[in-house]
C-alpha positions in Angstrom: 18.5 -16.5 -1.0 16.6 -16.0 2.1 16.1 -13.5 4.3 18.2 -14.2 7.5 17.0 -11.8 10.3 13.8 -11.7 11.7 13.3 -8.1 10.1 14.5 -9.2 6.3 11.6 -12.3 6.8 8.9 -9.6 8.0 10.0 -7.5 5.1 9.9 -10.3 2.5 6.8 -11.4 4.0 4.7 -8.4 3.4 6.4 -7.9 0.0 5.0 -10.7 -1.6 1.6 -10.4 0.3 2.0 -6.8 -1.0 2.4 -8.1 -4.5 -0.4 -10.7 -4.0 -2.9 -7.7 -3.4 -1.8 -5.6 -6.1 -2.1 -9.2 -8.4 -5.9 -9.2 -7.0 -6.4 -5.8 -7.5 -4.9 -6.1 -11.5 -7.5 -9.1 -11.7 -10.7 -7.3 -10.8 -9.6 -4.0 -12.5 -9.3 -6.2 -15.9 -12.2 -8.7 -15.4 -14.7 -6.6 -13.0 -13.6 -3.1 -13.2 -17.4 -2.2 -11.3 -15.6 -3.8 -8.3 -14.3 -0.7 -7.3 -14.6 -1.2 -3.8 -13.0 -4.9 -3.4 -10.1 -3.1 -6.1 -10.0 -0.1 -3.8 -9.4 -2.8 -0.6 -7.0 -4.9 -2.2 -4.8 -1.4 -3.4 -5.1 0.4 0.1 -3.8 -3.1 1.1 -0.8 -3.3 -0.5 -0.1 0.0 0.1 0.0 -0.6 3.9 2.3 -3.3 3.4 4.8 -1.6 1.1 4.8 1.4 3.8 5.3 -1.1 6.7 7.8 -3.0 5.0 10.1 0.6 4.3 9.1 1.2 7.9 11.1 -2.2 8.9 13.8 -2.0 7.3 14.2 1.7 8.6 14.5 0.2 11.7 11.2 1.9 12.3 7.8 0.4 14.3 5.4 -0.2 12.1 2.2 0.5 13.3 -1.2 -1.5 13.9 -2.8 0.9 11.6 -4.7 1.2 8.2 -3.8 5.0 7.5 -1.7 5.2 4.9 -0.8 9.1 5.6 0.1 8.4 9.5 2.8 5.3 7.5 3.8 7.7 5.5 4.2 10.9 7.8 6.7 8.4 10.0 9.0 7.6 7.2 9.2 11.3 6.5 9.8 12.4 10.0 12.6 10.2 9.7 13.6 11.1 6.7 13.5 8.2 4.3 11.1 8.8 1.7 9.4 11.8 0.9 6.1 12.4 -0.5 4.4 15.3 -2.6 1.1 16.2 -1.5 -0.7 14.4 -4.6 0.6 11.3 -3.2 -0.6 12.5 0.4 -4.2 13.1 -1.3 -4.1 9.2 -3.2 -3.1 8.2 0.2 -6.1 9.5 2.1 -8.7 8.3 -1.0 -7.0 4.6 -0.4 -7.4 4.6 3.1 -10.9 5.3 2.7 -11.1 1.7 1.3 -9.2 -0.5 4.3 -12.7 -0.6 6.5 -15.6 2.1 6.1 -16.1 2.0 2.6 -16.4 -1.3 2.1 -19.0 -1.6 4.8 -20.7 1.8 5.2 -21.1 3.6 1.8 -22.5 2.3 -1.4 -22.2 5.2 -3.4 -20.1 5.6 -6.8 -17.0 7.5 -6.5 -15.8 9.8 -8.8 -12.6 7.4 -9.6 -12.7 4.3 -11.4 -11.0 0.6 -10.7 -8.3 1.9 -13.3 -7.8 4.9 -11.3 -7.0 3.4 -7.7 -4.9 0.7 -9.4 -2.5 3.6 -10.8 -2.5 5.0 -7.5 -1.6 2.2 -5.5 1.2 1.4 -8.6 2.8 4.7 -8.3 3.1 3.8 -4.4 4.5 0.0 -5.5 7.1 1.6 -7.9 8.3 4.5 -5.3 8.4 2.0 -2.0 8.9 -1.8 -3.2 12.5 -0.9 -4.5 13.3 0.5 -0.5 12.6 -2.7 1.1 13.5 -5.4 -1.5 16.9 -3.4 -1.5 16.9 -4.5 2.3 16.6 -8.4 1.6 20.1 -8.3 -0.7 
């Protein structure tokens, strides 16, 4: 079936990209787990896009932004989803990786690959449900 609005094919759209990153991140976590920084991109990515896809189909702007915790502090203002302050804290360590990190800093952090893919999956699992809902 697809998506007939404008929104639904916005929302579908960055599903499937959102799922393409996650698939990206999944591959470097299993074949070059060192990769933590081009893991760490590809999770904060997805991340976005799950957040911006809810966004939409809240009827809510989503915002040219890569903070996940400003995302996530409109769908709670709004009252859509609500998050517990771990997931505000994973939220601000995957930010970290949309620009500056990848560029700026070459130090080790005290995560692994694993451990920003399980982050970003607990995101997938809470948000992808809310906008693929929004496509039926």
């Amino acid at each position: 079936m697809q998506p007939s609005t404008p929104e639904q094919q916005r929302v579908d759209i960055l599903i499937r990209r959102a799922d393409r990153d996650m698939q990206v991140a999944e591959l470097i976590v299993r074949s070059s787990p060192h990769l933590y920084e081009d893991a760490g991109f590809h999770c904060q990515q997805a991340v976005e896009k799950y957040l911006k896809a809810v966004l939409i189909t809240a009827g809510l702007p989503a915002p040219f932004t890569h903070s996940l915790v400003v995302l996530m502090i409109s769908l709670r203002q709004a009252g859509i989803v609500s998050f517990i302050q771990s997931e505000t804290d994973e939220a601000t360590v995957l930010t970290d990786f949309a620009v500056g990190l990848r560029y700026e800093l070459d130090d080790a952090p005290s995560f692994t690959s694993a451990d920003l893919l399980a982050m970003a999956d607990r995101f997938r699992t809470k948000l992808r449900p809310l906008a693929q809902a929004f496509l039926i």
